[in-house]
C-alpha positions as CSV (number, residue, x, y, z in Angstrom):
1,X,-14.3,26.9,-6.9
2,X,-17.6,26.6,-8.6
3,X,-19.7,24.2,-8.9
4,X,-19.2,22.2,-5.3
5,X,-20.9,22.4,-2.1
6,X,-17.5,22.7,-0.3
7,X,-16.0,25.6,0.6
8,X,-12.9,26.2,0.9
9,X,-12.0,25.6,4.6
10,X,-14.1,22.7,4.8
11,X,-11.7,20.8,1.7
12,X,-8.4,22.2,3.7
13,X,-10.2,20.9,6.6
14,X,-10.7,17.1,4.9
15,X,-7.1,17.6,3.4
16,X,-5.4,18.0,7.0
17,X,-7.4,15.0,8.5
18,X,-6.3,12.9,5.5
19,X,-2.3,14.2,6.5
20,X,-2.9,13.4,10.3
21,X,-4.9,10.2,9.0
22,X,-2.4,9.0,7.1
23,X,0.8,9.5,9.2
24,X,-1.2,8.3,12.1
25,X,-1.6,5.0,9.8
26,X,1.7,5.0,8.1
27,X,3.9,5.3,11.6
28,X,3.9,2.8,12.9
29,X,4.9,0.2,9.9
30,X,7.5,2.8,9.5
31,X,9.1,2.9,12.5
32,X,9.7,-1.4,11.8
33,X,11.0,-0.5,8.4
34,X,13.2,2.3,9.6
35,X,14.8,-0.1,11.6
36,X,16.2,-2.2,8.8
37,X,16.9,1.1,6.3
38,X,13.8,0.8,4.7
39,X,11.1,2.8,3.5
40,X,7.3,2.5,3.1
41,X,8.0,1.0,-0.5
42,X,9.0,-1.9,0.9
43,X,6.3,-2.4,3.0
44,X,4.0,-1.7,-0.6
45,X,5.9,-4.5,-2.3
46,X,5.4,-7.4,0.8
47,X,1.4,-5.9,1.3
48,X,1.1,-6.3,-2.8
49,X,2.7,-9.6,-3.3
50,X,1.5,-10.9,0.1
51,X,-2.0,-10.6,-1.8
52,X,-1.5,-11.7,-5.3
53,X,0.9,-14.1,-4.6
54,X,2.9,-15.1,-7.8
55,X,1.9,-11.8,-10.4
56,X,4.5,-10.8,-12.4
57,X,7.2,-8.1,-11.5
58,X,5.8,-6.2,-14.5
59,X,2.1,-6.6,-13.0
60,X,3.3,-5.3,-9.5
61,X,4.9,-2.6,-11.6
62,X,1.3,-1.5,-13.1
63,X,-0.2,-2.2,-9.6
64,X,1.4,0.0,-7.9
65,X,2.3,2.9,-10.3
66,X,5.9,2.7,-10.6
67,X,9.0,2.7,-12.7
68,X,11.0,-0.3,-13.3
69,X,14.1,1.8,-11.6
70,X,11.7,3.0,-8.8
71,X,11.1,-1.0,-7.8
72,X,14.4,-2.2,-8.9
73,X,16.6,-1.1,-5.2
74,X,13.7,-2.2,-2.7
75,X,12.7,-5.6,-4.1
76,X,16.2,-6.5,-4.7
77,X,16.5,-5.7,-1.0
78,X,13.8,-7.6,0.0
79,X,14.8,-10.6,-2.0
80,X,18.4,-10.4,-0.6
81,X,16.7,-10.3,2.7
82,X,14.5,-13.7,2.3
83,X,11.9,-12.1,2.3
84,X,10.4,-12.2,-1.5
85,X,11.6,-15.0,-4.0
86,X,11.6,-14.4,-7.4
87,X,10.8,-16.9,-10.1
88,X,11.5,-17.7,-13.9
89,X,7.6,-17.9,-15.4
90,X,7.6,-21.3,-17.1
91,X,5.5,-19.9,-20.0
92,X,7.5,-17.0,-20.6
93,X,11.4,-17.2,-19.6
94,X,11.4,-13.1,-19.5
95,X,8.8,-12.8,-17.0
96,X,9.5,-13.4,-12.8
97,X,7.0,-14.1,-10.7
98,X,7.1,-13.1,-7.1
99,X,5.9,-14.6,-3.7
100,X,7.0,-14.0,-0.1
101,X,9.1,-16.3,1.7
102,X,7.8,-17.6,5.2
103,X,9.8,-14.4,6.8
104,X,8.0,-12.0,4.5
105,X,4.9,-13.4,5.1
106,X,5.7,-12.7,8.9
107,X,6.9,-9.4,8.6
108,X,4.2,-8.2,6.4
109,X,1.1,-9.5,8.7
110,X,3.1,-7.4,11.2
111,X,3.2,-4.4,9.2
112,X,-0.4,-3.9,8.1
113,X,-1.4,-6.0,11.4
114,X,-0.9,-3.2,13.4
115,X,-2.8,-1.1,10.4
116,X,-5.3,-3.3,10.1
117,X,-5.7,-3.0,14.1
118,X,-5.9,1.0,14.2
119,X,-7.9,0.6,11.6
120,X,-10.6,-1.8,13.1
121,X,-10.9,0.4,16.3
122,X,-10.9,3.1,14.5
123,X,-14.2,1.9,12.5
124,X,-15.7,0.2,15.6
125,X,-15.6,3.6,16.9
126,X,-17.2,5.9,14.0
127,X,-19.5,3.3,12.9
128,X,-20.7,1.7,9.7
129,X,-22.2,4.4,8.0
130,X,-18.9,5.9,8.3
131,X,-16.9,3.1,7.3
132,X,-19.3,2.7,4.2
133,X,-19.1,6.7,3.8
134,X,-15.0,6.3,3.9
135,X,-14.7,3.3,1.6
136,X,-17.0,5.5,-1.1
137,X,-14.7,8.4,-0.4
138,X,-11.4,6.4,-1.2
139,X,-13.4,4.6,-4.3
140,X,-13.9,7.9,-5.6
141,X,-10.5,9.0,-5.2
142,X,-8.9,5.9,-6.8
143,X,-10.9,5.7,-9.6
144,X,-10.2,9.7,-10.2
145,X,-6.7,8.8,-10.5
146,X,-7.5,6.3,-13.0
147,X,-10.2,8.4,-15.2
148,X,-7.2,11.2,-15.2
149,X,-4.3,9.0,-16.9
């Protein structure tokens, strides 16, 4: 690889703690979600709608980088569930706007509540200069995602 300061091991080094990062994150919402047959989707469609309350199935679509059939199974399962309504727009009849329901709004702050938990002590414990150092490193990421579409 030319032209970065990283070698090799040390990128397959920040690779792995990304893995163990992430599953260490992403357990323990999924273990509540495995419970009812779901999958981490589901928790990405309560966490997204939980903070834009009332966007628009297609902006939830853009949001999070899916197909329509990719979105279709979980948020019909979620809305079967009480947990997400879905409403007619009144300004345009072909567009639904979503919100969660008082049950999704619970099981979602229990999902990322125990997220948002690891990830507090977590912080606390490497300090801000990390957490800033983090937040630049996932910025980066994001927007590389977005400068390669």
């Amino acid at each position: 690889m030319t032209g970065t300061p990283f070698d090799e091991t040390q990128l397959n080094s920040a690779w792995e703690l990304m893995f163990y990062g992430f599953r260490a994150l992403t357990a323990p919402p999924d273990s509540l979600l495995a419970a009812r047959g779901w999958s981490r989707v589901h928790h990405r469609i309560l966490y997204f709608v939980a903070r834009t309350p009332g966007q628009t199935v297609g902006e939830l679509l853009q949001r999070l980088g899916v197909t329509k059939q990719a979105l279709n199974a979980p948020l019909k399962a979620l809305q079967q569930a009480g947990l997400v309504s879905v409403a007619i727009c009144n300004d345009d009849r072909r567009a639904r706007r979503l919100h969660l329901t008082a049950a999704g709004q619970t099981l979602e702050a229990s999902l990322t509540g125990v997220q948002h938990e690891l990830l507090a002590k977590v912080f606390e414990r490497a300090g801000a200069s990390a957490f800033e150092g983090w937040c630049k490193v996932m910025d980066e990421l994001a927007t590389c995602e977005s400068r390669q579409s």
